[in-house]
C-alpha angles and dihedrals in degrees: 000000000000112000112218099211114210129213114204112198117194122032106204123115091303099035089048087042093059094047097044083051093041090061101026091064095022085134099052085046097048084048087051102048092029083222135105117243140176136181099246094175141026111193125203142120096238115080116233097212099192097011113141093237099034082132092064092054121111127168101190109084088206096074082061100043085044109047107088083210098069106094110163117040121198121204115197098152097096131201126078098269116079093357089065090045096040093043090049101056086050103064094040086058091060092251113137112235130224113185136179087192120125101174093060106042090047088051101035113007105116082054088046091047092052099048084052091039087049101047085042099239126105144265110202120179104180092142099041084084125019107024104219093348105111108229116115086074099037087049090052107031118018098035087041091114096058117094095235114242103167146330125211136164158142102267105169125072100189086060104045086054094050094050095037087063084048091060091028107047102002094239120158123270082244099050090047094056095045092058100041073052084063095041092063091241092105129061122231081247102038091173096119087052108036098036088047104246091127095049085049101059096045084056087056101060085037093060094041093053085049107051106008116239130098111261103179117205096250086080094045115101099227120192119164131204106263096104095053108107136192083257087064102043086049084048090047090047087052085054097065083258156104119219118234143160111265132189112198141176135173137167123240128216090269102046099259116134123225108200139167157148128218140111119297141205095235112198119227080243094076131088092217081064098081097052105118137175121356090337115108138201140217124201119197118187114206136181088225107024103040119208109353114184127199118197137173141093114330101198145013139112100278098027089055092037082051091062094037082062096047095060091039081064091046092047094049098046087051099234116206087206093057088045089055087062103125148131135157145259099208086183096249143086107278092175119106107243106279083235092056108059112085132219136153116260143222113219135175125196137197128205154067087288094036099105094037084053090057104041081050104053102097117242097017136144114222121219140207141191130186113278087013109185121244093236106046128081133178126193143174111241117223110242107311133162117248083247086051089051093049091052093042089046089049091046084056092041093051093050091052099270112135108214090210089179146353130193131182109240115219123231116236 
């Protein structure tokens, strides 16, 4: 029987976790794929000295490039360097891809999916998203029959920890991330995660998957969660809600997509609501199925080394499904102006007139929160544009209102 040989580039906490999974359930993925495998490289600069499989380390990309029995590469060294150079000689070279890399597939992944589509071999991308959640495949393949409304959900694991201790416990946005700094869920620099470029990029995909064109992350209006304060999430708890970091997309009648990433009001009513610590939640909505939620760790050593595997087997079986992955890039902005897409908004509001301003503002809900200041108000805005809120924001400003925050509240 024919041996696929794998090549594993990258050994960090994703890269060591696919090969301890590789090897630790050989025989249920050999069952699965009905083929035998074996890991024939690990690729990576730093030496191993001790380590069970040190035979197997390389450090020159071209013995992989160049050897006609690696058939699965697996690409765990993130960023879009070396990793875009590395994945796309790959594929040129007729080798299938798995990745776990967010960053590249959000960049570069329609390039990367017609070089695969064009040397007939695949470029599969589970992990780059959800972690261990299954939803790249059920998007594509078993919702396939949906026509795609939206997607929104709570992608990042190190936010959704930080801001559940702020609900929870009331702790400060600063002593939140310094535990989940602690913890190990937060990087030293947690800018990716806390500013929400991480959550951007796995919209994105997401986006991409679902309606089937490239939205790159330079369109995508990206606010992160370090402004929001204990005041807000009282206010937000006041509302009937939770705040969390939410990444959405929908399609609108003209093709056109409206995406972003910034903090929400979520209603108790949701089912994104629940979603606490470093667990995160996908919402699908589908013409046929209705609201499908997919919910679990997001990221971590085995869960992610769990999806990487999944698409090895499906690599290795050859799954038409998987082949038929594709979207485009047409060359343009196919995002809807940030200033165009229209939410209700939280606001709150400091000075003498604060209260009167938002007694005044016509079709508003008022809030309020224990030891509330007198001179402090907070409100939830009827159905306004981004470019509505701005002009409303500067009219309080200019009669002597602070708008001290404002934050987008999400529809059940």
């Amino acid at each position: 029987m024919e041996v696929k040989k794998i090549a594993v580039m990258g050994y960090g906490t994703v890269g060591s976790g696919v090969v301890e999974v590789f090897y630790k359930n050989y025989a249920s993925i050999k069952r699965r794929t009905g083929a035998e495998m074996d890991i024939k490289y690990i690729l990576d600069i730093r030496d191993f000295p001790g380590n069970e499989y040190e035979s197997k380390f390389i450090k020159d990309f071209n013995i992989i490039e160049s050897d006609p029995e690696v058939a699965i590469v697996v690409e765990t060294i993130g960023g879009i360097g070396l990793a875009y150079d590395f994945v796309r000689r790959s594929l040129l070279a007729g080798k299938s891809v798995v990745t776990s890399n967010k960053e590249l597939v959000a960049e570069k992944g329609a390039e990367l999916l017609q070089i695969a589509r064009d040397k007939g071999v695949m470029f599969l991308f589970e992990a780059s998203v959800g972690g261990g959640i299954p939803i790249i495949h059920p998007l594509h393949q078993c919702l396939a029959a949906n026509e795609i409304y939206g997607v929104e959900g709570i992608l990042n694991g190190t936010t959704n920890y930080i801001l559940t201790k702020m609900i929870r416990e009331k702790m400060s946005f600063e002593t939140a991330l310094k535990q989940a700094q602690d913890l190990g869920y937060a990087e030293r620099n947690p800018d990716a995660d806390v500013l929400g470029h991480d959550a951007c990029r796995k919209i994105c995909i997401l986006a991409a998957i679902a309606f089937g064109k490239h939205v790159y992350p330079k369109y995508v209006s990206t606010e992160g969660i370090t402004s929001v304060t204990a005041e807000d999430v009282e206010y937000a708890a006041g509302f009937g809600g939770v705040i969390k970091l939410i990444g959405s997309t929908s399609r609108r009648e003209d093709g056109r997509i409206e995406i972003e990433v910034s903090p929400a009001f979520v209603p108790s009513e949701s089912q994104l609501s629940g979603v606490d610590d470093v667990f995160n939640g996908i919402l699908v909505r589908g013409d046929a199925t209705g609201d499908v939620v997919f919910y679990g760790k997001g990221a971590g050593k085995l869960p992610t080394a769990s999806a990487v595997m999944a698409d090895v087997i499906d690599a290795a079986k050859g799954s038409e499904g998987a082949k038929n992955m594709f979207w485009v890039d047409t060359g343009c902005d196919e995002t809807v102006p940030h200033g165009e897409i229209e939410h209700r908004f939280y606001l709150r509001l400091a000075g003498a007139e604060a209260a009167k301003a938002a007694a005044a503002m016509e079709g508003a809900q008022v809030l309020y929160r224990e030891k509330q200041p007198d001179e402090e108000a907070a409100v939830i805005t009827a159905v306004v544009s981004y470019d509505a809120l701005d002009a409303l924001k500067a009219q309080l400003e200019s009669s002597g209102v602070k708008v001290l925050a404002n934050i987008r509240v999400l529809e059940n």
